[in-house]
C-alpha positions in Angstrom: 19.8 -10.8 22.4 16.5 -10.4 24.7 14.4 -11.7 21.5 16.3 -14.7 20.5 16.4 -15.7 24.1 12.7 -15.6 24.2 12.3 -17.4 20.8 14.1 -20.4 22.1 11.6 -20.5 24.7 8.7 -20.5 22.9 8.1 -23.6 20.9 8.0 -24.0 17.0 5.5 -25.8 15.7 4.8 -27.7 12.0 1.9 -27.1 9.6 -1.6 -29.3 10.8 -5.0 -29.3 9.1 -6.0 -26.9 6.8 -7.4 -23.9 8.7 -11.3 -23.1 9.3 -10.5 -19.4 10.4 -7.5 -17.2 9.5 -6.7 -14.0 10.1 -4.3 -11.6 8.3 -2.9 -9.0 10.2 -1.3 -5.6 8.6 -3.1 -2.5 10.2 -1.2 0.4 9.1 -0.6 2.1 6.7 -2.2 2.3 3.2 0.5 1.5 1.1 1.3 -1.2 3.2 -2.0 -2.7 3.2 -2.2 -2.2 -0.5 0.8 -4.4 -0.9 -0.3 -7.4 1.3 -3.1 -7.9 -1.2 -0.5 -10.0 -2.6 -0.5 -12.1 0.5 -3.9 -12.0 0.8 -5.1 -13.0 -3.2 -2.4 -16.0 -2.0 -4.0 -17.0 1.0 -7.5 -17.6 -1.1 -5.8 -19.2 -3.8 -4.0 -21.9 -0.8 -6.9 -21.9 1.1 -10.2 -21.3 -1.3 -12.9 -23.0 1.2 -11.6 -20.8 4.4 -12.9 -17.8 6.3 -10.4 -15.0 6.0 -10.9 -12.1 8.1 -8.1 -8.8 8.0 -7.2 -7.1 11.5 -6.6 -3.8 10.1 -7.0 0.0 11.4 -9.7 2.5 10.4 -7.4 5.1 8.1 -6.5 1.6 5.5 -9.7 -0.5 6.2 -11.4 1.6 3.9 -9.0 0.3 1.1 -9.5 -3.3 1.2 -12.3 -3.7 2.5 -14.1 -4.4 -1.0 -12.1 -6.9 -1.4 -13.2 -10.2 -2.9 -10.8 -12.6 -1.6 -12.3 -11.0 2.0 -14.9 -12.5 4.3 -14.5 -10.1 6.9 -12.8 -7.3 8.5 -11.4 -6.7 12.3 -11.2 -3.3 12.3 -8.4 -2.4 15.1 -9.4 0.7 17.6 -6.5 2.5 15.8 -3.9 2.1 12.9 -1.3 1.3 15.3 -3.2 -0.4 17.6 -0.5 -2.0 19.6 1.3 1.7 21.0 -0.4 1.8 24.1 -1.0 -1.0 27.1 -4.8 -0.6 26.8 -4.8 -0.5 23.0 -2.4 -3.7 23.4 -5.3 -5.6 25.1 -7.9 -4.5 23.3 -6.3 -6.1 20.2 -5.5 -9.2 22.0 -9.2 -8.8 23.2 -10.6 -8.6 19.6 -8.0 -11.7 18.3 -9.6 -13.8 21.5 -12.8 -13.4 19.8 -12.5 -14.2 16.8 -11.8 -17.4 17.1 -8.8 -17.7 15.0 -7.2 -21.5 14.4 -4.7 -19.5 12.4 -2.7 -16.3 12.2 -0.7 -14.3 9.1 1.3 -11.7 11.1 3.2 -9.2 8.1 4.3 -6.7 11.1 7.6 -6.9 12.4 6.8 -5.7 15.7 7.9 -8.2 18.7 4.4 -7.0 20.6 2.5 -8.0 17.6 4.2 -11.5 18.0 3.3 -11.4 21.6 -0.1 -10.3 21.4 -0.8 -12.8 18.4 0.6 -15.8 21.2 -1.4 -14.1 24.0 -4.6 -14.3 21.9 -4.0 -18.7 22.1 -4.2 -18.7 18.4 -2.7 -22.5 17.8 -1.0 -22.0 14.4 0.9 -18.5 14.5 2.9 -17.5 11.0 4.8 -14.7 11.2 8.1 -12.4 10.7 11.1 -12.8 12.4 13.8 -10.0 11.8 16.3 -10.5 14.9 14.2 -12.8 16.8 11.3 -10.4 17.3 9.0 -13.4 15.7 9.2 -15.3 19.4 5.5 -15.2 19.4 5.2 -17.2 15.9 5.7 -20.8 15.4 5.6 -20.7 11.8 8.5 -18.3 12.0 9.7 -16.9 8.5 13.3 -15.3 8.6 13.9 -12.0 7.6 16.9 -10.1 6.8 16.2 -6.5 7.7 19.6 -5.1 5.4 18.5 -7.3 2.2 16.7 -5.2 0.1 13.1 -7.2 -0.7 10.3 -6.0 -2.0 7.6 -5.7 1.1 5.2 -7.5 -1.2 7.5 -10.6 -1.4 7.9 -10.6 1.9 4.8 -10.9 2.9 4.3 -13.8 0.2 7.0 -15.7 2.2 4.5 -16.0 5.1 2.0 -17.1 3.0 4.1 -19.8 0.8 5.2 -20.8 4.4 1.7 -21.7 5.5 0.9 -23.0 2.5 3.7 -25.2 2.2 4.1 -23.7 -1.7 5.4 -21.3 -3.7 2.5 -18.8 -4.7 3.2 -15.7 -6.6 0.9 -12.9 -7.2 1.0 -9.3 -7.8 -0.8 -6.5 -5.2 -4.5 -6.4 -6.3 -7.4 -4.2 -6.0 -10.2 -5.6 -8.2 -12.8 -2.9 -9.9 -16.1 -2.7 -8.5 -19.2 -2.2 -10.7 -20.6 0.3 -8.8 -17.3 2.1 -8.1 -16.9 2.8 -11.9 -20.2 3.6 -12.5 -19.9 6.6 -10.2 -16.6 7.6 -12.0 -18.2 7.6 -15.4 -21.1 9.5 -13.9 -18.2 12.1 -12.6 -16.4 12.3 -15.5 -19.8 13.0 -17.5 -20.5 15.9 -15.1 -17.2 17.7 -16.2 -17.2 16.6 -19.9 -13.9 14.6 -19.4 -13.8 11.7 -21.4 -10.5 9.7 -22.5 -7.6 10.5 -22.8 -7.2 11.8 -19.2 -4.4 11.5 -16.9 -4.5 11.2 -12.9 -2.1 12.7 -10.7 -1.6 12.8 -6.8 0.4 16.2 -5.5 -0.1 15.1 -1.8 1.1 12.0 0.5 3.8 11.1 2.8 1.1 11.7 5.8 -0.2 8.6 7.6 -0.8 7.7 11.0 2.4 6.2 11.4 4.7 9.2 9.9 4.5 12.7 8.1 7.6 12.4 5.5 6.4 15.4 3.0 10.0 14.8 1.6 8.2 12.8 -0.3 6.2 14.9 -2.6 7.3 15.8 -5.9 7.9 19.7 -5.9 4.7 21.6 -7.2 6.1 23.3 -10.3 7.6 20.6 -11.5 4.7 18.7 -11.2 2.5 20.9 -13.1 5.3 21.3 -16.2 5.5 17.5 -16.3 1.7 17.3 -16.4 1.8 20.0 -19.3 4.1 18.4 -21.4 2.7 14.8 -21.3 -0.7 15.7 -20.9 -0.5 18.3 -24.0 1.0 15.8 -26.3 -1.3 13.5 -25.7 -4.4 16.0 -26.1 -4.9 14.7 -22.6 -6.8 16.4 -19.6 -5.5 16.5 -16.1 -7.7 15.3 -13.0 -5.9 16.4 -9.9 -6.7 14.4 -6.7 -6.3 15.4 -3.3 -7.2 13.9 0.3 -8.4 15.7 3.3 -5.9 19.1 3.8 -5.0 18.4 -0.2 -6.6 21.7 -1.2 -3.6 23.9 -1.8 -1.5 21.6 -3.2 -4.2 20.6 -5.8 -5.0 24.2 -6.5 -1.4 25.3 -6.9 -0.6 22.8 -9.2 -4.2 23.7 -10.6 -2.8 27.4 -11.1 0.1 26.1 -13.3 -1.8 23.7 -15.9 -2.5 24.8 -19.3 -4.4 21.9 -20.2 -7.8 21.1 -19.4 -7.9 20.3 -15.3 -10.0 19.5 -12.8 -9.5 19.3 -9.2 -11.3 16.5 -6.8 -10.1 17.0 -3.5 -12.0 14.3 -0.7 -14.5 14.0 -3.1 -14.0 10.3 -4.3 -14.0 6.8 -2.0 -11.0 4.5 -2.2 -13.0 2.4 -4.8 -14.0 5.1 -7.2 -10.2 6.1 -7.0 -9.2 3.0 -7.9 -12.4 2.7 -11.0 -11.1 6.4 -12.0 -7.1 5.7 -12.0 -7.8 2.0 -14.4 -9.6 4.1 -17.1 -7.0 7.0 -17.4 -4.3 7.1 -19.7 -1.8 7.6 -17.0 -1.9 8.2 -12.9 1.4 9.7 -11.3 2.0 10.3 -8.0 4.7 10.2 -5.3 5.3 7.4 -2.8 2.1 7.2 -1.4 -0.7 4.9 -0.5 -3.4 6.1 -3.4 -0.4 5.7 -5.8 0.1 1.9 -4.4 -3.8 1.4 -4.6 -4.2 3.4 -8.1 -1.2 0.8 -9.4 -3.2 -2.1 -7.6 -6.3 -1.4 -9.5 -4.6 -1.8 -12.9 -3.6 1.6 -13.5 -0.4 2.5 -15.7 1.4 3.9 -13.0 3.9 6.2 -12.4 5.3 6.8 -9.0 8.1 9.5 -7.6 10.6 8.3 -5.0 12.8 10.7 -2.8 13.6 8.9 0.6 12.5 5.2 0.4 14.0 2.6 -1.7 12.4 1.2 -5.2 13.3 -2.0 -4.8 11.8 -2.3 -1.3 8.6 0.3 -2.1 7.7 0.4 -5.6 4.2 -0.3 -6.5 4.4 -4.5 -7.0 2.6 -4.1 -10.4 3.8 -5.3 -13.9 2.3 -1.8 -15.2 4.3 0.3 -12.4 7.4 2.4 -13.0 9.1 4.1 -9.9 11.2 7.0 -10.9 14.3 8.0 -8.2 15.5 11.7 -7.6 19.0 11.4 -9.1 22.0 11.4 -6.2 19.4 10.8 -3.1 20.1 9.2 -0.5 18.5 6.0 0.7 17.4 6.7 4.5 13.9 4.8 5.4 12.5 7.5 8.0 14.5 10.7 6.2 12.8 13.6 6.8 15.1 16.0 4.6 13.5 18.5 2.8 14.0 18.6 -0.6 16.1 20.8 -3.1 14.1 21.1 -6.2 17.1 21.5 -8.6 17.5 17.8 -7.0 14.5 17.0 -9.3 15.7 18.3 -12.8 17.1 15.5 -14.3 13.9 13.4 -12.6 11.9 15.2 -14.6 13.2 14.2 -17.5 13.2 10.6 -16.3 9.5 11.1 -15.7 8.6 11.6 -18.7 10.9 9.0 -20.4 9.3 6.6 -18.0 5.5 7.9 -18.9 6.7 7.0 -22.6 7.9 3.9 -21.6 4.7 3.1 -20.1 2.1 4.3 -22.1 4.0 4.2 -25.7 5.5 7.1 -27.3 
């Protein structure tokens, strides 16, 4: 009630000139940066002459910031910069400066809204689930039960600026040097193609540890064998920071020629590495989103969170659900691995599907 109270007293306003300055703002987490590079490829195709800057935090900045449709980057003090009063200034602080004529809020939060009004941005787009969009007045309803992709809802904020209808898919273009580094790697090792990537870790973020999420170990590894060995494939096992056991375990169980990279690659070599391989799998994570992203044929395992609001927003993308789980956005079940049997088959039916049998 408090929100839509406080819309009704902040004005609404209609679309003016074409913006010199906007800024997009999504600052956590990966995933969910990776899937506003829909929004963003959008904004430079609506607006290809203006200065686009991203307010995002330090753990995703790393993943976008390569991009081409970018000029710039406002990298927040932290991923979620808006959780305490001083971090809620600064932000406002850093907006003020930048001297923004427009704003592309994807966050949902009714402090976001605020802080993007407080910053005396003119033209404001944002979301508004339940009135927390007061602060926008480019306000773009949201239903928070229908189940949308995030990807197409952050393309409604855009299309709403834009006064279009613009449709593109998440996108995290190759760079040059990126997959010359990768070849260089691959070299070192003698792996060559066919090789498949695959992810044991995620669900760990600044704004959540869901482990829930992660595929069990074992049968991890036996998928890996049986794809990778009919294929003649080898296996390149990719971990983050505190990845190192997972990676080895699943290391351990391989019978096909491995190797194990754990913190070893940036976002864009991951991305250079993931587009040449036959294959990358992974679980619901935010290198799977930015492997998919980068053109890889992607595979990713859902527990928790729902396909049709998570999946990688890729034509080459398959997301494969445990069988009987529940849908519950912040779960933090552990897993059964007998709940993963039949996924395992579905795994590798989707890998077929994906990469030909």
């Amino acid at each position: 009630m408090i929100y839509r109270l406080l819309r009704a007293l902040f004005p609404t306003a209609t679309k003016s000139a074409e913006p010199r300055r906007i800024v997009l703002i999504r600052t956590c987490c990966i995933g969910d940066a990776v899937m506003a590079t829909a929004a963003l490829k959008a904004l430079r195709e609506a607006y290809p002459k203006t200065q686009i800057a991203w307010a995002v935090g330090p753990w995703s900045e790393r993943a976008i910031a390569h991009h081409p449709a970018l000029d710039d980057t406002l990298v927040t003090e932290a991923d979620m910069p808006l959780r305490s009063p001083g971090g809620f200034w600064t932000f406002v602080g850093q907006l003020r400066a930048g001297n923004y004529d427009a704003a592309v809020s994807l966050v949902r939060s009714p402090l976001m809204s605020l802080a993007v009004w407080l910053a005396g941005i003119p033209l404001r787009a944002g979301l508004d689930s339940g009135g927390r969009g007061f602060g926008y007045n480019l306000r773009v309803p949201l239903d928070p039960d229908a189940p949308e992709h995030e990807s197409e809802i952050y393309l409604q904020v855009v299309n709403a600026l834009a006064g279009r209808d613009i449709h593109v898919y998440a996108n995290l273009p190759l760079t040059e040097g990126a997959s010359v580094a990768v070849r260089k790697r691959l070299a070192a090792v003698n792996i060559g193609a066919p090789y498949i990537v695959a992810h044991p870790g995620g669900g760990v973020n600044p704004g959540a540890r869901l482990e829930c999420k992660r595929f069990p170990l074992q049968q991890l590894a036996a998928t890996l064998n049986q794809v990778a060995e009919a294929r003649a494939a080898s296996v390149i096992l990719l971990g983050g920071p505190g990845d190192g056991e997972l990676v080895a375990e699943v290391q351990r169980r391989l019978i096909v020629p491995a190797v194990g990279w754990v913190d070893r690659l940036t976002f864009p070599e991951i991305g250079a590495l993931a587009a040449e391989a036959l294959l990358y799998i992974g679980n619901d994570s935010g290198l799977t989103h930015l492997a998919a992203a980068s053109g890889a044929k992607t595979v990713m395992l859902m527990r928790p969170t729902d396909p049709r609001r998570y999946a990688p927003y890729s034509p080459d993308a398959i997301a494969v659900r445990v069988q009987g789980a529940q849908v519950r956005a912040y779960s933090v079940a552990k897993t059964d691995p007998r709940e993963w049997d039949d996924t395992c088959r579905s795994v590798v039916r989707a890998i077929e599907e994906i990469v030909g049998g």
